[in-house]
N, C-alpha and C positions, 0 to 999 in steps of 0.2 A: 159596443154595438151588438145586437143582438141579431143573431141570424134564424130566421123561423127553419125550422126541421119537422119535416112530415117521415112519422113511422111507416113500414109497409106492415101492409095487413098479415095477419098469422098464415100459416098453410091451409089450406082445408086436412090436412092431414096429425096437425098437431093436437096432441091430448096434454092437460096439462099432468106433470109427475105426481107419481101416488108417495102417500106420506111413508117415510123411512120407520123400519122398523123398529131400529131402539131410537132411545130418547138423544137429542142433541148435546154434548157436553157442555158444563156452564163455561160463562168464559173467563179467560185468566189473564189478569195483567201480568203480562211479561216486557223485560228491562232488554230495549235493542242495543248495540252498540255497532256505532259507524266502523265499517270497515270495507277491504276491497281497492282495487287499483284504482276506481274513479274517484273513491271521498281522499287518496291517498295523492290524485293529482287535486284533487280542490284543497285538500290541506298546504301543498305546493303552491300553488298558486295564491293563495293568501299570506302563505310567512312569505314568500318573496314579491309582493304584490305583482304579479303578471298577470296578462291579458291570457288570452287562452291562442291568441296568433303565438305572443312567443312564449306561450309553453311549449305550445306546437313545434314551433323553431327549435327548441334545447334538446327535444326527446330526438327531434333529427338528428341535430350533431353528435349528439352520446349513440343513437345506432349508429352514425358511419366512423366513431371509434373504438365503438367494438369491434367494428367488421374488418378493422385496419390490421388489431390486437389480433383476432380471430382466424385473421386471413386462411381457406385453405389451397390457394393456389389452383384452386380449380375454373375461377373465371375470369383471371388475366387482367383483374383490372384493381384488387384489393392486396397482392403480396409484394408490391412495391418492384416487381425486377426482379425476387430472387430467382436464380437459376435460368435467369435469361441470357447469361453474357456468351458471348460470342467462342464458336467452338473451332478453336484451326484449325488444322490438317494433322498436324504431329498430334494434338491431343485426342481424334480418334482413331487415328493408327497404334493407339497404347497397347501394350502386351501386356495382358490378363495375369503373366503368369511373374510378371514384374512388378506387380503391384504395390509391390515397398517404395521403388522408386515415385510411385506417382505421387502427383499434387494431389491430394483427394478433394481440398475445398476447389481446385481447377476442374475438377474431374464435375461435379455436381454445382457448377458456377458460380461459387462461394467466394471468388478469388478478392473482391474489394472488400470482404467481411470479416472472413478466416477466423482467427480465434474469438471474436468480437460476435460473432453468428450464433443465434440462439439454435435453442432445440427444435424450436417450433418453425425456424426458418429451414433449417438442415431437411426437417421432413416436408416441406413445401417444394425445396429445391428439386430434391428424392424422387418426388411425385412427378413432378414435372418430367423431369429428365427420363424415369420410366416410360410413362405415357409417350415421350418422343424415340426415345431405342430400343422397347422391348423387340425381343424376338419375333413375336406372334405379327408384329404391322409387317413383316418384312416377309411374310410367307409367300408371297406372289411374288417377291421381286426377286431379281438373280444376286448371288450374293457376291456384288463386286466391290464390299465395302467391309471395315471392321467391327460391322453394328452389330453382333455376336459376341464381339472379344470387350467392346468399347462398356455392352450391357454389365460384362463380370464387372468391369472395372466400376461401374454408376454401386453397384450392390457392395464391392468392396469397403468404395469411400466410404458409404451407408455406415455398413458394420464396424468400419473401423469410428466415424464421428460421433453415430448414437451410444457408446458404448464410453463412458466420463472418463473411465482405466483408461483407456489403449487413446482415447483421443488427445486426453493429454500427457500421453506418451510420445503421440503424434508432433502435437504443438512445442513440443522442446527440442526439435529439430525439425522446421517446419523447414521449407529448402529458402524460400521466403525470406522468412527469419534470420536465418545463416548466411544467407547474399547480403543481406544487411549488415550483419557482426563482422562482415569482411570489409565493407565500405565504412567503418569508423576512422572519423577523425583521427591523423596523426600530426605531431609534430610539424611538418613541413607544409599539412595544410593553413596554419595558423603565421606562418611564417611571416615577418612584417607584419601582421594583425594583430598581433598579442595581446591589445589594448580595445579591441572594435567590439564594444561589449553589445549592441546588434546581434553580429556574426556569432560569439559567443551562448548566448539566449536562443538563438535562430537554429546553432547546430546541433546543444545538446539537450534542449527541452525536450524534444520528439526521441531522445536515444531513452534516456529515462524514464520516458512513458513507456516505452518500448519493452526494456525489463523488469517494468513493476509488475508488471499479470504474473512475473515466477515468482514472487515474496510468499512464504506463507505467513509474515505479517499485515495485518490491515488495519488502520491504512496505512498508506507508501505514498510518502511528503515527493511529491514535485520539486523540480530545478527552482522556480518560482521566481521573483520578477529583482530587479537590481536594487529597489528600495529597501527588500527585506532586512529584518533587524538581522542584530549579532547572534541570538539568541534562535531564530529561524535558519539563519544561516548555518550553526554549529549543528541544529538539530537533524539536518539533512544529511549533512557529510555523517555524522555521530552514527543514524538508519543506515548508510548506505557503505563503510566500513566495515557493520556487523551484518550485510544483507544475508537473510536465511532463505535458499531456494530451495525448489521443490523439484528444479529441472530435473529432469533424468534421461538417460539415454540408452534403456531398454528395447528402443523401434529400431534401435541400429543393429539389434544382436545377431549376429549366424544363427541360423537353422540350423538342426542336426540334419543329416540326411536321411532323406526320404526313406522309408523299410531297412533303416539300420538299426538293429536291438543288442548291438555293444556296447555293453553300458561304460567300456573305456571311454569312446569315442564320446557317447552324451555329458561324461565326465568333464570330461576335456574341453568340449565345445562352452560347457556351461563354465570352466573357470574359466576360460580366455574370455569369454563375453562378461564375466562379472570384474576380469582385469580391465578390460577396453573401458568399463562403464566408470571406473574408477580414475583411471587415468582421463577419460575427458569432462567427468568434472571438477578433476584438478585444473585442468586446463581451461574451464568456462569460469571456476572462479579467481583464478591469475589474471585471466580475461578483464571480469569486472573490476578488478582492485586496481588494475593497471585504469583501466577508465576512469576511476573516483578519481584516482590521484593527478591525471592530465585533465580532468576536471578543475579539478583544487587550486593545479596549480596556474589555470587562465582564469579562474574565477575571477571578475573584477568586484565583486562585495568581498572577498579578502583581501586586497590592496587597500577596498576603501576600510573597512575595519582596521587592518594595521597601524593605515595612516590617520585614524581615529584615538586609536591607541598611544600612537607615539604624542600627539597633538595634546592628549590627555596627562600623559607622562610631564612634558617639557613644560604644559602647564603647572603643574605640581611643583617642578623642582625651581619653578621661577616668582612662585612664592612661599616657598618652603617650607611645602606641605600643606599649603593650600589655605595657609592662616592672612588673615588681614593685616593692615598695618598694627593697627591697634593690639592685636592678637600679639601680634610678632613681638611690640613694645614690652609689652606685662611678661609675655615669657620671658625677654630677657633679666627684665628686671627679676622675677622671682627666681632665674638662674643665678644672678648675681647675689642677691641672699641667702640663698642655700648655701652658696659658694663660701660666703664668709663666714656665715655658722657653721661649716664645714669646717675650716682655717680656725677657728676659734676653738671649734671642741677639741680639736685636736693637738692644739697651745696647752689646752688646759692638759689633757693628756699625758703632753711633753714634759711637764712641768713636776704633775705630780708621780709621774716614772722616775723625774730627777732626784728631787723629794726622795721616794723610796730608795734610789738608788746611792743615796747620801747618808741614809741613818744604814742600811746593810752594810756599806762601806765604812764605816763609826763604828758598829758592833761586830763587824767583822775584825777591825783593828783591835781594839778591846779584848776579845776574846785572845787575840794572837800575842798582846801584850802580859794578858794573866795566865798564858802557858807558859811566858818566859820566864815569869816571875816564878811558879810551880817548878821550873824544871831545874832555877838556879837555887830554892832551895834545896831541895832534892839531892841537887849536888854535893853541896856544903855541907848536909847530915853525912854525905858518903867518905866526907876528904876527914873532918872531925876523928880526934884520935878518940880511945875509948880509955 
């Protein structure tokens, strides 16, 4: 359809341009090549034939998971909670100057996360938590509260999580952690259960998760499910016998005291804190081995393998050694030929040992006969008068 278009008339003020001083350059065929974010979404759109609604749609969802990835905790609706969780009473009445004692992932409200919390969450928490206790919001108000002491402690956590040394310094005596290692299964929990392979799976899949983050091998095999083979099964126990930790227990050491420059004392303090560290992870690895082994011994895939075993055995010896009738037949039969070629060669043997021992016996008399003969002449030259 053709739409008529009326031009407007020139200005009275326009002249047309005077001609350019030098000459116009010739022109040159020059080679484009497509590029740029728009022939970059039409090339999109064509390998994966979409309409341009849901290209629309995909670019959406790839921005709100980067924004997820991204998060900087600044507008409360893209960092998922961190550092939102609820702050009691005791946790900000904490003493600044106790800071060993604190939860730090409590402290910056890390606590459903803990050693599982990235870097990227630690400084969102960080943020947040500043923003809510710094000093400076508190200037107007009367200080009838720990929001001064509560701030060291938020900055402490900080330095001690962001910091990969000291955090997981940290995380191998998390207090967390350790209320854990004290509530392990014993003996009498199991009592009348010994067979409830459920409760079994139920109690120590999660312990085992538990101590794989100390391995410094990886990977670190899982408790794993009741079907597993013989071979899965061994290779578990086999890992978790020779487990190599990295625990350490450096966050528990004494401090020298404060403005003390005897270096007796810094002596002193530093071999008892490198005794202590010694002695408890003697103590954390007694711990695990003791585990593996009440492990081992409710394990129900080692009852079922045993009695795999023994079933395999008893099979064996109820065809003796696992040959068929037929098998069984021919062996004895070529048992019994050897047998007899056995009894045979050894007749012959007998035979001609007797043999031998018949002509030695012959030329043995022989000879003992022509000595007597020899020695009664002998005699008779000697009796002979001369």
């Amino acid at each position: 359809m053709a739409i008529p278009v009326t031009l407007p008339s020139l200005p009275p003020t326009w002249t047309p341009p005077s001609e350019p001083a030098s000459s116009i350059s010739p022109f040159v065929q020059r080679r484009l090549i497509p590029a740029g974010a728009a022939y970059l979404a039409h090339i999109k759109r064509t390998l994966n034939n979409l309409t341009f609604d849901e290209h629309d749609e995909q670019l959406e969802e790839e921005r709100k998971r980067l924004e997820l990835l991204n998060a900087d905790g600044l507008n409360g609706e893209d960092d998922l909670g961190v550092g939102d969780e609820e702050e009691s009473p005791e946790l900000l009445l904490l003493d600044a100057k106790e800071w060993k004692k604190q939860d730090h992932y409590q402290v910056l409200g890390l606590s459903h996360l803990r050693f599982k919390a990235t870097p990227e969450q630690i400084k969102i928490a960080h943020r947040k938590k500043v923003l809510k206790h710094h000093p400076d919001k508190k200037a107007g108000a009367s200080h009838t509260t720990n929001d001064d002491a509560f701030f060291k402690c938020i900055q402490k956590a900080n330095e001690v999580l962001t910091n990969p040394e000291r955090r997981r310094q940290f995380d191998s005596v998390d207090p967390v952690c350790l209320s854990l290692e004290e509530d392990d299964p014993s003996a009498s929990d199991f009592k009348g259960q010994e067979k409830d392979t459920a409760l079994f799976f139920r109690t120590f899949a999660p312990i085992f998760e538990r101590e794989a983050r100390f391995s410094k091998k990886l990977p670190v095999p899982m408790l794993g499910e009741n079907e597993d083979s013989k071979e899965s099964v061994h290779a578990f126990y086999d890992f978790w016998y020779n487990f190599d930790s990295w625990r350490s227990f450096e966050y528990l050491d004494k401090e020298v005291n404060e403005g003390s420059d005897n270096r007796d004392d810094k002596r002193y303090t530093e071999k008892k804190n490198k005794s202590e560290r010694a002695r408890r992870k003697k103590e954390d690895i007694t711990r695990l081995r003791n585990l593996v082994d009440f492990t081992l011994n409710l394990d129900p895939r080692i009852r079922r393998i045993k009695q795999e075993e023994k079933e395999a055995r008893e099979a064996k010896k109820k065809t003796k050694g696992g040959m068929s009738a037929a098998e069984q037949k021919a062996k004895a039969e070529e048992d019994k030929r050897k047998a007899e070629e056995e009894a045979q060669r050894k007749e012959e043997e007998e035979k001609v040992a007797r043999a031998e021992a018949k002509k030695a016996k012959a030329a043995a008399a022989n000879a003992a006969k022509k000595a007597r003969r020899q020695q009664r002449a002998a005699d008779a030259d000697e009796v002979a008068p001369s």
